[in-house]
N, C-alpha and C positions, 0 to 999 in steps of 0.2 A: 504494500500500500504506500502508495507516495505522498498521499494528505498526511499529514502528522496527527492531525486533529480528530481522520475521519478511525486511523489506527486506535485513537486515544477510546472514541465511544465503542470500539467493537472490541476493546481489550473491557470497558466497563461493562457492557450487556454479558460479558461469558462470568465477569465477579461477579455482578448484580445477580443472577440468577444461581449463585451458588452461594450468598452471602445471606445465612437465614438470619445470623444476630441482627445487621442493620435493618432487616426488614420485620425481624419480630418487635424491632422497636421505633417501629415504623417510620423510618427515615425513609425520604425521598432522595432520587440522586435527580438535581434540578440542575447538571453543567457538567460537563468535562470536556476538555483541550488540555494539546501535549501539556504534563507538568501542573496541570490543575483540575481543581474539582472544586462542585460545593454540594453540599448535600443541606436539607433542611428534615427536623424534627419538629412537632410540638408536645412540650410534655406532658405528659398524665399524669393522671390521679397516681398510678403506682410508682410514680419516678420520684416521689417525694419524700424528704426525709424526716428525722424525728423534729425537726425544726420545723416542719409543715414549707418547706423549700423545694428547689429542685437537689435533689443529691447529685452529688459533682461528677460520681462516677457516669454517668449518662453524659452530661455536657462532656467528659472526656470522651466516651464512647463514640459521638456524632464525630467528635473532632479526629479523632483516632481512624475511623472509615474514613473522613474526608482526606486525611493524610492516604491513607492504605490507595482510595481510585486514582490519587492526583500521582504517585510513585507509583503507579502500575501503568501508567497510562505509553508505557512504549515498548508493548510484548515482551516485556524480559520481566519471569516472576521475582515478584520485590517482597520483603516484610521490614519490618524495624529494629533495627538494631537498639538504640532507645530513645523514647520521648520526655517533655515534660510538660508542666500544665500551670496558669495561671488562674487562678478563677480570681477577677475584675469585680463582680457584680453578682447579687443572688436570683437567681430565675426560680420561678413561680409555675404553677401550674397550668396549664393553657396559654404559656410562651410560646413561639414558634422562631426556635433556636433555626439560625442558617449558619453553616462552617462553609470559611472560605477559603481552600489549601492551594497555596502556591511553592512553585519550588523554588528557593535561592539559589542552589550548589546541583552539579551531577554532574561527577567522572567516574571513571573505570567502575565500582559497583556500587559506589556508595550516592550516598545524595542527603542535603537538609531542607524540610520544609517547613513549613512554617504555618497555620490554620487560625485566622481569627472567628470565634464564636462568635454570631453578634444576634440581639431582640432586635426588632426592626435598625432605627442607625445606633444603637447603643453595643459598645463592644463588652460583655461579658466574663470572655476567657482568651487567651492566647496561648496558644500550642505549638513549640518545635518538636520534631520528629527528624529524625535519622535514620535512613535506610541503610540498605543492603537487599545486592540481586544475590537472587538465592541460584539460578540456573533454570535452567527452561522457560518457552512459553506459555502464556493465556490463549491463545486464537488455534480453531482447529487448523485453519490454512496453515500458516507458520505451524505448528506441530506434523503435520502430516508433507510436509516439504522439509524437514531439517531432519 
C-alpha cells in the first residue's frame, strides 16, 4: 500500500476487530493516520470510583488503546515497552473522554508517543508511551506475501 494513511486504517480495522477490552469499554476508534489515532469513550456508571469519580485506570485504558492504534498504525506489530500517566482533572460520569495519540520519535523498533485525554477542550490527562516492534505483521496481505 502506498497511502500511508490508507495502511494506517486497515492495520486499525484487523486491531479493532480483535480488540475486545477497548470495545467492552466501549470506546470508539473516531481517527487514524500514519502515527496517530484518537479514540473516544464516555464513562459509566461502573467506571467510577469510591470517590463517586471517574477511576483513573479507565482514562488510562482509553489512553493506552489510543497509544497501542496510533504505534501500530505501519504493519509492523508494536506493544509498549512503558508508559506513564498524568491525571490533570477529575472526570465524572457521562464524560465523553476523546484521547488524542501522536507520535514524536520512531526509529529502528522503538518509538515515543504521546496521548492527550481531553472533556470536550478541557485537557484531563496526559500520557507518554514507549514502544517497541515486536516482529510480524497486522494485515492478511502483508502476512501472506512475507
Amino acid at each position: 500500500m502506498a497511502d500511508p494513511d490508507a495502511l494506517a486504517r486497515r492495520c486499525a480495522e484487523v486491531m479493532w476487530a480483535d480488540d475486545r477490552a477497548s470495545q467492552a469499554l466501549g470506546m470508539e476508534l473516531v481517527d487514524v493516520g500514519a502515527g496517530r489515532a484518537v479514540l473516544r469513550m464516555t464513562v459509566r456508571a461502573d467506571m467510577a470510583n469510591g470517590h463517586a469519580i471517574g477511576h483513573g485506570g479507565f482514562t488510562f485504558a482509553l489512553a493506552d488503546s489510543a497509544f497501542a492504534f496510533a504505534c501500530n498504525t505501519y504493519d509492523r506489530r508494536t506493544v509498549a515497552q512503558g508508559c506513564d500517566i498524568s491525571f490533570l482533572a477529575a472526570v465524572r460520569v457521562g464524560d465523553v473522554l476523546e484521547a488524542r495519540a501522536v507520535e514524536r520519535f520512531r526509529a529502528g523498533r522503538n518509538g515515543i508517543y504521546d496521548v492527550t485525554v481531553l472533556r470536550g477542550d478541557d485537557v484531563v490527562a496526559e500520557f507518554r508511551g514507549r514502544s517497541r516492534e515486536i516482529g510480524g505483521r497486522l494485515t492478511e496481505e502483508e502476512r501472506s506475501d512475507g
